[in-house]
N, C-alpha and C positions, 0 to 999 in steps of 0.2 A: 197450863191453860191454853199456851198456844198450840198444843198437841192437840188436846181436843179439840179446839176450834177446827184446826185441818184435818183430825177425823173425820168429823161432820160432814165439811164439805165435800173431803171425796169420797166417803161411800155415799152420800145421798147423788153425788154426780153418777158414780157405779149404779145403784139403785135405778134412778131414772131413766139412764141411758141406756145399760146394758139389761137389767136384772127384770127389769119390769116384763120386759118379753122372753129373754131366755129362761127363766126359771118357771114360768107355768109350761113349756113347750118342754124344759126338760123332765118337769114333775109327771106330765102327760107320757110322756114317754117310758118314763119306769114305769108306771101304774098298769101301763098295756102290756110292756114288756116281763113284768114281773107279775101283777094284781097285787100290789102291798101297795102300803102308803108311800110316799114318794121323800116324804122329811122323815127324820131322824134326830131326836131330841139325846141328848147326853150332860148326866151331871158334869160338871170340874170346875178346876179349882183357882178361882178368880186373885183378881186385886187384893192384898191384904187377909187370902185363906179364904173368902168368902165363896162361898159356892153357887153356880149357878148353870143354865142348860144351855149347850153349845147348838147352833139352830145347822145341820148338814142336809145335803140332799143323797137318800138312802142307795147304798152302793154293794149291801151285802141282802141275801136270803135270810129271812127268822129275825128272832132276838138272840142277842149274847146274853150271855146267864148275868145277874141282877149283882148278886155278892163276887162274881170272880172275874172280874176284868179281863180280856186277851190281850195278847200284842198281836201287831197286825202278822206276824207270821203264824201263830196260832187261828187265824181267822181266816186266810186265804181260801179256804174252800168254800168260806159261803160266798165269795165276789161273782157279782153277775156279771154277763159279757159286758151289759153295759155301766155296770158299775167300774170297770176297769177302762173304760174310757175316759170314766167321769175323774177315776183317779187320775189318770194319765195328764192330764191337763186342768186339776185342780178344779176340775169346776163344781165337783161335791162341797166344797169349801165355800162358795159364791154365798150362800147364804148366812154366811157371819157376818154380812156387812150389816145385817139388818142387827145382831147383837152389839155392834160398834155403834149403830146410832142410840140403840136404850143404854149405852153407856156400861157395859161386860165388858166390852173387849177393844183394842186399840188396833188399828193397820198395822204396826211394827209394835213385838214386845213379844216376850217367852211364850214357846209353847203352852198353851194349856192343857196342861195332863188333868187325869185322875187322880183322887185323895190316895187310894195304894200306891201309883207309882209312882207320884210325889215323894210320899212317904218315903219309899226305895228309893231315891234319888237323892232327897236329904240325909237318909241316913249314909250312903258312900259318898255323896259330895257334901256336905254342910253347910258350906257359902252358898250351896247353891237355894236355901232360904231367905238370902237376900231378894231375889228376884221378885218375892213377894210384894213387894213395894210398887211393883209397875203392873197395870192392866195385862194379860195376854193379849197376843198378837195371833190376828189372821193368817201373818207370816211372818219368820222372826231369820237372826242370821243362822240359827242350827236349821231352819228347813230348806233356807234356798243353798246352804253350804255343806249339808248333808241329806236330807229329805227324811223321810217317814222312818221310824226305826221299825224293825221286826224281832229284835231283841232288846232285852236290860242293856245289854252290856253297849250296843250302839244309842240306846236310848239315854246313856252317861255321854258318850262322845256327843252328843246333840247338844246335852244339857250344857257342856263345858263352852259351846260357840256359843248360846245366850248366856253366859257367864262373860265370854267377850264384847258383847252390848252394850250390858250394864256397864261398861267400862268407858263405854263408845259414845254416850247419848247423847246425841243432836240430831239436827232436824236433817242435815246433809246425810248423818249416817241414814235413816230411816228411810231420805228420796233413796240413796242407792239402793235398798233394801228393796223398796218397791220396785226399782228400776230389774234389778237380779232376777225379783219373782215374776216380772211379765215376763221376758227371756225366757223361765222356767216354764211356765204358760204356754205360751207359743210354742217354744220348741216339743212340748208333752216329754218332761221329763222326771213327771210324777212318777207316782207308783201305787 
């Protein structure tokens, strides 16, 4: 309960303070730059399996195909210039905070994958269905301790740092957590 209570408050502080004016000024910005819609809606795989749409602001060309999921290194050629800035410094992400407050997703907790490479993830790690049990995070410790994977094989090593989480949980690991991922922010050590 008291996770969620300090959800709340700080994305609606995020929300208010920062998001209100940067995200229609960066949406404005791809729409010119690119002419597509500016969000980017994506199934995955919540709290307890349940499914739901991750809210991003759009950083590639086109749609990815519907039934075959990529990993980001199969997708690199659609990144627009300025979607690779928006990587770079995470600010594609900025629009989750609005899924943390309807209650999808928490500030700290597992990536949220896809039902396929969920699937592939449980089936070479098995514990790592445990995970199920906590909301996904906006940012978790396999992203600020490894970042974005471009393979399976690095997206098991991600898997395995939110396997050290679930191990970790409190409220001190999570400030640090936050604390890692503005460092990662600032410094634009996305990808």
């Amino acid at each position: 309960m008291f996770k969620r209570i300090f959800d709340i408050l700080f994305s609606f502080i995020v929300v208010i303070t920062i998001l209100i004016w940067l995200i229609p000024f960066v949406a404005l910005l791809i729409f010119i730059t690119t002419g597509e819609k500016p969000f980017f809606f994506q199934k995955r795989i919540g709290q307890h399996g349940r499914e739901f749409h991750i809210f991003k602001l759009r950083t590639m060309k086109g749609f990815p195909p519907v039934n075959d999921p990529l990993l980001s290194a199969e997708e690199t050629v659609r990144i627009t210039k300025m979607g690779k800035i928006l990587r770079k410094y995470r600010i594609d992400e900025f629009p989750q905070f609005i899924n943390v407050l309807i209650g999808d997703m928490s500030i700290v907790g597992p990536r949220p994958e896809r039902q396929q490479f969920l699937d592939n993830i449980i089936r070479e790690i098995p514990n790592y269905a445990e995970l199920q049990c906590l909301k996904p995070g906006i940012t978790s410790l396999g992203q600020i301790r490894f970042g974005y994977a471009d393979t399976f094989a690095q997206m098991k090593i991600r898997a395995r740092y939110d396997l050290v989480y679930l191990d970790n949980l409190s409220l001190w690991t999570d400030i640090k957590i936050i604390l890692y991922t503005i460092i990662v922010v600032i410094k634009g050590k996305g990808k």
